[in-house]
C-alpha positions as MATLAB code, in Angstrom:
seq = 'XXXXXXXXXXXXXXXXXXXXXXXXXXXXXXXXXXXXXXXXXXXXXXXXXXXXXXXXXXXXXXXXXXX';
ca = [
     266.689  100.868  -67.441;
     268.733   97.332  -68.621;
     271.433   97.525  -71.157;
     272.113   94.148  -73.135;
     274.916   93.582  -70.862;
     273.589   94.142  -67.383;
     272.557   90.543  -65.472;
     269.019   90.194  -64.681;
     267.214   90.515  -61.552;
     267.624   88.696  -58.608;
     264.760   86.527  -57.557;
     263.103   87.644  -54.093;
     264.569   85.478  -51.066;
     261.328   83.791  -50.863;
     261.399   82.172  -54.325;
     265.516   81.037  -53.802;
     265.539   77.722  -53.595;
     266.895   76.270  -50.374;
     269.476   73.753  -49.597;
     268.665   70.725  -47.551;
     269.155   71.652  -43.756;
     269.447   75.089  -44.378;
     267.410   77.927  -42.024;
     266.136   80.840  -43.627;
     266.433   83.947  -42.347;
     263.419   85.464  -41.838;
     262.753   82.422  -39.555;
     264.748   82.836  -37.019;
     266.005   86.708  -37.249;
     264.091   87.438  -34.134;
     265.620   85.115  -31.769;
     269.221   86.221  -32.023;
     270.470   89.056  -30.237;
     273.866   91.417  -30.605;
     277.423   89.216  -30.009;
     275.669   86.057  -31.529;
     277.728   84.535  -34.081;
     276.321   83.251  -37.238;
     278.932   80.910  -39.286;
     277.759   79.677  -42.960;
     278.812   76.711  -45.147;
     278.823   77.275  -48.986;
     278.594   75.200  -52.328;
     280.126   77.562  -54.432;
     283.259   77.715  -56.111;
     284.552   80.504  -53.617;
     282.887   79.150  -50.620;
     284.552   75.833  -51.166;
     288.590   77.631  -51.598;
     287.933   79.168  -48.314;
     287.170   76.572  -46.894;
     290.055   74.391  -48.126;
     292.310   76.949  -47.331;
     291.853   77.844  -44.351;
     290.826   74.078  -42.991;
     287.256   75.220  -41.596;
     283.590   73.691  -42.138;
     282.760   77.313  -42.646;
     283.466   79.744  -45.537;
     282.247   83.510  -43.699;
     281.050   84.677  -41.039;
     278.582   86.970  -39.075;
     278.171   89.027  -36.142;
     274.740   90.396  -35.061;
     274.704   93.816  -33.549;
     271.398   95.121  -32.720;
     270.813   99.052  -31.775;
];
């Protein structure tokens, strides 16, 4: 149950809205296989400092590892 403080509810993935260029997920999940790197820009406060700080186009990173 909510409390007056708690945030609300994320929206599903599908209903996100999605920034030009950008791939979703879902899309392309089954072409990638395990040691594929995945490296993601941001437009966010955070993303942004990481990415002025440490010089980079990218803010984080992934690894797939399928089992």
């Amino acid at each position: 149950m909510a409390t007056k403080g708690d945030p609300p509810p994320a929206a599903p993935l599908a209903m996100m809205p999605q920034a030009p260029g950008a791939v979703r997920f879902e899309d392309v999940v089954d072409i990638f296989q395990t040691g594929d790197l995945l490296l993601f820009q941001g437009e966010n406060r955070i993303s942004v400092e990481i990415e002025l700080a440490t010089g980079s186009r990218f803010s984080h990173a992934a690894m797939i590892i399928r089992h």
